[in-house]
C-alpha positions, -999 to 999 in steps of 0.1 A, spaced: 549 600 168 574 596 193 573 618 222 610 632 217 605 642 180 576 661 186 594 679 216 619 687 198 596 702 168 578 719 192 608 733 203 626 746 171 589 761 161 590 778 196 619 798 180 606 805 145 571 816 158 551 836 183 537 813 211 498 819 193 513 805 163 529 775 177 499 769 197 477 771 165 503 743 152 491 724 183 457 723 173 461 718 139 478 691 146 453 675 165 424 681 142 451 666 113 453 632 136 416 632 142 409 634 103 435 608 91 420 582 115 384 585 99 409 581 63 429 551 72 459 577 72 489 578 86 481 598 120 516 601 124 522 620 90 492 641 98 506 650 129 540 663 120 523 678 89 496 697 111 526 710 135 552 720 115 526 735 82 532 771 94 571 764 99 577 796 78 547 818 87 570 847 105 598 846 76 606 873 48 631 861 21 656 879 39 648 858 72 649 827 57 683 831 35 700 842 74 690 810 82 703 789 57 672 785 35 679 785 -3 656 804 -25 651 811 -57 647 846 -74 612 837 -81 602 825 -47 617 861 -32 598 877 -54 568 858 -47 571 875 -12 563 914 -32 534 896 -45 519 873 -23 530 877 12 505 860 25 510 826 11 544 829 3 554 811 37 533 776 23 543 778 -7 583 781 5 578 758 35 594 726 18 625 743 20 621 757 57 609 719 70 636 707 55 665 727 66 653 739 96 634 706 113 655 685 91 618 665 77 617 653 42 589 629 39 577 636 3 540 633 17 546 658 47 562 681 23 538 685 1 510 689 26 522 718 42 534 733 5 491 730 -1 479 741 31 471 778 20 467 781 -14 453 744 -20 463 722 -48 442 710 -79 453 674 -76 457 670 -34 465 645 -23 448 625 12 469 645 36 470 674 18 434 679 18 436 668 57 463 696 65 442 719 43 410 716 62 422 709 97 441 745 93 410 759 89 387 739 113 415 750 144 386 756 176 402 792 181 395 806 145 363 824 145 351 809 114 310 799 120 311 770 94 340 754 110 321 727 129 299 719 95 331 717 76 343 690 104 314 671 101 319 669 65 354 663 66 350 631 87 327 615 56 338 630 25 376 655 20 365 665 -12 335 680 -4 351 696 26 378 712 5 353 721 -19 337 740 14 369 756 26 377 769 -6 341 788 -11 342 804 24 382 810 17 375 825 -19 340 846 -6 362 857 26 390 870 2 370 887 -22 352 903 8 383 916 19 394 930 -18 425 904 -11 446 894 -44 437 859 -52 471 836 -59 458 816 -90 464 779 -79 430 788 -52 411 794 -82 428 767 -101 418 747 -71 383 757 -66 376 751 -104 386 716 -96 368 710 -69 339 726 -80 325 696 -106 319 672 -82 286 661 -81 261 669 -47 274 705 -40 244 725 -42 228 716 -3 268 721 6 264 757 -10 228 761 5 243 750 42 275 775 42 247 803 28 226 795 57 254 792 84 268 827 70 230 842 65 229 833 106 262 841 119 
């Protein structure tokens, strides 16, 4: 990435987001680079996706439509529903018109990054896991999740979405359905039982 574009995305994020945000955007997108060089991705595309995936994390509806973002009635009412997730699931639109990016690949990456996607894509799995492996996220099974990331994205995802799913049922959180959609999927690979038995253990000890 050239040093002036990503300046200048740092920059525009600097005024949709708290500082902590942008600087978790930072280190997502580091981790994102990291990954797509053990993938043979494009380490630019993981880059921009990592730092601009949380483009629309301090919007409402009625913050995005003041600044020019088009919604649907749906995706406002997704908001009532699913605040939560509502600012992946609408951040097409934000990256967009906001930072002016619409790379199909980008796009869809940070659309994924929350929620996850049954059919993801290379970078969206990278975007997906790297937003949770960010150093300053107290999440214990973080480093394992890395290490498996760096071999094998499906199994990570498969990882991050059973410590996402236990955390949210934990919490009593509603579950948005592509997650489960998502899990299902990921869920009939073959080799994920001493996956399940490390996560147990790394929980079990934290």
């Amino acid at each position: 990435m050239r040093k002036g574009n990503e300046s200048s995305i740092v920059s525009t994020l600097s005024h949709l987001l708290p500082k902590a945000r942008v600087e978790h955007s930072i280190r997502v997108a580091k981790q994102a680079e990291e990954l797509a060089l053990c993938h043979s991705i494009s380490r630019e595309e993981a880059r921009i996706a990592g730092l601009v995936h949380d483009s629309a994390k301090a919007l409402n509806p009625q913050k995005a439509l003041a600044l020019g973002v088009q919604l649907s009635t749906k995706e406002k009412d997704l908001y009532q529903q699913f605040p939560s997730v509502w600012h992946a699931l609408v951040a097409p639109k934000v990256v967009k018109t906001l930072l002016g990016i619409s790379t199909p690949t980008i796009l869809n990456a940070v659309q994924w990054h929350t929620t996850g996607h049954p059919n993801m894509k290379p970078l969206d799995q990278i975007i997906f896991i790297a937003d949770y492996i960010d150093p300053n996220r107290e999440y214990k099974d973080s480093a394992f999740i890395k290490e498996l990331a760096q071999s094998n994205l499906d199994h990570a995802v498969y990882a991050v979405l059973w410590s996402s799913l236990l955390l949210l049922i934990q919490r009593g959180n509603i579950i948005h359905e592509l997650t489960f959609q998502s899990y299902n999927t990921y869920a009939q690979q073959q080799g994920l039982a001493s996956i399940r038995e490390q996560l147990i253990k790394i929980k079990c000890l934290a």
